[in-house]
N, C-alpha and C positions, 0 to 999 in steps of 0.2 A: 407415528413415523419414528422409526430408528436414529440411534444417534451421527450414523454415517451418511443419510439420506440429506438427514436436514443440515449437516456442514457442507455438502454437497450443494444444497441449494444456495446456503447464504455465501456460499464461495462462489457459484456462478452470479448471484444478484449483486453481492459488491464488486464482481468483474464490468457487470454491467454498466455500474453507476459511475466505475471507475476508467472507464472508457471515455466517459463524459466530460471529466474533468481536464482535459488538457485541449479539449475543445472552449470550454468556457473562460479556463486561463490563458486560453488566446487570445481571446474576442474582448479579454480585458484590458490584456496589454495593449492590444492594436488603440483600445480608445484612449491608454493614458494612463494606466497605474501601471507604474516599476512592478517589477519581479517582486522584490521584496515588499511590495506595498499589498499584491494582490496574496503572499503564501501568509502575510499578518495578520491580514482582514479576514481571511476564510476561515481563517484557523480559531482565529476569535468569536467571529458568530458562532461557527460549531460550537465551541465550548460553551458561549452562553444557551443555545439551544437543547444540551445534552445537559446544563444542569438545571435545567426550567423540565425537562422528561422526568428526570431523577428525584427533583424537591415536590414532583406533583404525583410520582405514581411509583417509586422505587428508591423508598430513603433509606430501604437498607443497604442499595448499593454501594452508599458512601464508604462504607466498612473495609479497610484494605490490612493487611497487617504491616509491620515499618519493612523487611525486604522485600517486599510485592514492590511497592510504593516506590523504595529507591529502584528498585527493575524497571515501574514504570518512568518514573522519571530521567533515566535512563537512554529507554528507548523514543520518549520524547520528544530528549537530546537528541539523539542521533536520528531521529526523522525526521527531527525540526534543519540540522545541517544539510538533509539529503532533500530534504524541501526546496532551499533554497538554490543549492546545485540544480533542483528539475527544472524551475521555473524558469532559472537566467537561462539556462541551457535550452528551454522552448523557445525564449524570447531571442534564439541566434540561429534555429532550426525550424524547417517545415514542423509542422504536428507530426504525420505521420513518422516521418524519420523518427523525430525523436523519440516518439514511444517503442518505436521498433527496438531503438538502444535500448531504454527503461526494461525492453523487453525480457531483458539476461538475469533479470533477479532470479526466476526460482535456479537457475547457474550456482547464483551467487549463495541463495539459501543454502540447498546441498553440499558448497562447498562452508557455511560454517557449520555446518551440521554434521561434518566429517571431523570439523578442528573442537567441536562438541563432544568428537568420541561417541557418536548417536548413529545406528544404522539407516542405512539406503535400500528399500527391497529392489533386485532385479528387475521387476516391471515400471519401476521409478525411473531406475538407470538410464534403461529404453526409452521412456518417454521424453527423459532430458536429454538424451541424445538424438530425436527426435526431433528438439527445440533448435539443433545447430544449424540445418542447410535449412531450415525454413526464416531463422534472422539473417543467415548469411544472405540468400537470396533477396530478401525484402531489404538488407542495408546494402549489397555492395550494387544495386544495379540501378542507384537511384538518378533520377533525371539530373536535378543539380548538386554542383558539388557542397561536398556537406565541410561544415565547417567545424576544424578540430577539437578548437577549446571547447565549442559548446557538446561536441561529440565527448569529450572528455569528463566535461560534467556531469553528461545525461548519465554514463557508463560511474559513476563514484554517488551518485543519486541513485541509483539501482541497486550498488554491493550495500550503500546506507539502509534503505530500504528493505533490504533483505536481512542484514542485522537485528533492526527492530521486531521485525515477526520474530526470529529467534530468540530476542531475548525475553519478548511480551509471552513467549511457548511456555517457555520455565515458570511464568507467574499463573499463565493458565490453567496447571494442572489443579490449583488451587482456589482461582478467583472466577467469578463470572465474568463474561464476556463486557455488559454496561461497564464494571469497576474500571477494569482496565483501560479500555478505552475514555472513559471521565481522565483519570491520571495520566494516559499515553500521552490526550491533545491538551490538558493542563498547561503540561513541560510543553509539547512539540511550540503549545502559542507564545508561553512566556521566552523561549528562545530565538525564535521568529520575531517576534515583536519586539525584542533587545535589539534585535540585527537592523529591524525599521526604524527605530528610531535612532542608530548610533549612525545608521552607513546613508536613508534614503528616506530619510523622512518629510517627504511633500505627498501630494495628491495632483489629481492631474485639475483641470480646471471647473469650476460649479457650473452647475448643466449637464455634466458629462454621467452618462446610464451609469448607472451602477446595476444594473437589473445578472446582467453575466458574472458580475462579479457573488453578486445574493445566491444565484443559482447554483454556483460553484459552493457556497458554504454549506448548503441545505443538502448535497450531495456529499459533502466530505461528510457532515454529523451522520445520515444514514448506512455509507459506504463504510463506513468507521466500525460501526455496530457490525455490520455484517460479516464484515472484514474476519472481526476478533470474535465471533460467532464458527464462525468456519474453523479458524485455526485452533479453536479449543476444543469440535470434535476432530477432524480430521486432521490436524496437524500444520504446521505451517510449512511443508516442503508442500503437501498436497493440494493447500490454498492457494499458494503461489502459482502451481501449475494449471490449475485449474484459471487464474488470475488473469493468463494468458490471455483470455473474453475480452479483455478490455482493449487489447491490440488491435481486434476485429472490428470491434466497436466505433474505437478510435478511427481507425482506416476508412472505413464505411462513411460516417461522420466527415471528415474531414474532406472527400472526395466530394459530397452534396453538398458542403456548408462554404469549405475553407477554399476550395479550387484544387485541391493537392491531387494529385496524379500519380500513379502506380504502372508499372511497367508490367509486361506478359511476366516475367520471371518473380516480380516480388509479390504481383499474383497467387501465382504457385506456392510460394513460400508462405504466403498466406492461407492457402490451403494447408497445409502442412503442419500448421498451427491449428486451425481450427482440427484435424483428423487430431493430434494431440488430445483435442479436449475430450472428443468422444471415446479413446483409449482409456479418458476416466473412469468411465462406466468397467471395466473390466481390471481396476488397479483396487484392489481392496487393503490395501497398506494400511496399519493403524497408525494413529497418531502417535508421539513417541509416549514414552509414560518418564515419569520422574525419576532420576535414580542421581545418585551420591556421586558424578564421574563428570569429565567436562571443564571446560575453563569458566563455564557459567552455573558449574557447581552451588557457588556462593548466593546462587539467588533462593536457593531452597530451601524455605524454614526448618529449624532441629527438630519439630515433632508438632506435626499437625492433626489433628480430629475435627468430622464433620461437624460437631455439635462446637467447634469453638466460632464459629461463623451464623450471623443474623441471619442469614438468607439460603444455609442449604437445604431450604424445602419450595426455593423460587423455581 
């Protein structure tokens, strides 16, 4: 399988997983954990889960060099903030809605990726302008009224989120997919779990399932892999678009699960998104490649060889 095929996949399988997620960080809050309580616990398991993979079948992936490392640490950071914007911002919005907002990242990606100095191919363009009257439609026609701050979040959780693929791209061109991701949810927990324990640190009461909140963890560790799989063949504007799955997901989901309800027009607009994805199939965009230009120039080591790396014959 080619190198384009298989970022292909694992960008639609982390769409999938990732679709998941804002279903499960519902059903958590609904029983009782804060926002911040349920993006510290998930984030956590993941981490210990991804280094019990790594200490058992992949020790060389530990290997990072020190501006990989601040990259990832980095984007982290700034996942870990756009974490927290998503989930308060769920916990004030239908599901559906709100992923509809989250929806604007690969927007958001193309637009650092322009202030990166990094090109947009033509059939990109099209497909992110594509992405307009299909959010337009699916947010402005919605049954009840949506509520701003949380609208505001979800929309600053998305530009965040879009940031980190961009800045995790730069470290990609050099690091494996595992590395990164080990380093990304490192920082993303130790930021998050600062945040739990300074602003909102209880639980909700003994008795109470944790089984949605487990589910949600075991989903971030794999959707994580997958994630930074994707974006280091195909790139991160392309994973993003492709990302889009998780909106359908989401919708689908949350209509048999949560009760949420979709109107004829945000229907359509949901189609429109899914025709997006199969435009995939006919965008053969490369991923960007490394070069010396960009405001995140600085994450690109002065002179790297495959042989200075434990693992590039993994």
């Amino acid at each position: 399988m080619d190198e384009r095929k298989k970022g292909i996949i694992a960008s639609i399988s982390s769409a999938l997983l990732l679709g998941l997620t804002p279903i499960f960080g519902k059903q958590s809050m609904l029983l009782g954990f804060t926002p911040l309580a349920v993006v510290a616990i998930r984030s956590s398991i993941a981490v210990i889960l991804l280094l019990a993979y790594l200490l058992v079948f992949k020790r060389a992936f530990f290997y990072i060099y020190p501006l990989g490392l601040a990259g990832c640490a980095i984007a982290g950071f700034v996942n870990g903030i756009g974490s927290i914007f998503y989930y308060t911002a769920l916990s004030r919005l239908d599901t559906s809605i709100g992923q509809l907002l989250y929806s604007f990242y690969p927007l958001f990606v193309a637009l650092w990726l322009v202030l990166d100095r990094q090109s947009v191919s033509r059939i990109t363009i099209l497909r992110l302008l594509l992405i307009l009257p299909g959010v337009y439609l699916l947010v402005s026609n919605a049954q009840h009224k949506i509520d701003l701050v949380g609208a505001a979040m979800m929309i600053a959780a998305s530009l965040l989120y879009a940031l980190h693929l961009i800045i995790n791209q730069r470290v990609l061109y050099e690091v494996p997919a595992p590395t990164v991701t080990l380093y990304t949810l490192i920082s993303m927990a130790v930021t998050v779990t600062v945040a739990f324990a300074i602003f909102s640190p209880s639980l909700p009461p003994s008795g109470t399932s944790w089984m949605p909140l487990l589910i949600l963890a075991v989903i971030t560790f794999v959707s994580r892999l997958t994630l930074f799989l994707g974006v280091k063949s195909i790139g991160g504007l392309q994973t993003s678009i492709l990302g889009l799955g998780e909106l359908l997901v989401t919708i689908v989901i949350a209509q048999l699960w949560l009760g949420d309800r979709l109107t004829t027009d945000q229907w359509i607009g949901a189609f429109l998104i899914a025709l997006n994805l199969f435009l995939a199939s006919f965008d053969n965009s490369s991923p960007q490649r490394r070069q010396a230009k960009g405001f995140l120039r600085w994450l690109d080591p002065p002179s790297v060889h495959p042989t200075d790396f434990p693992y590039q014959d993994q």
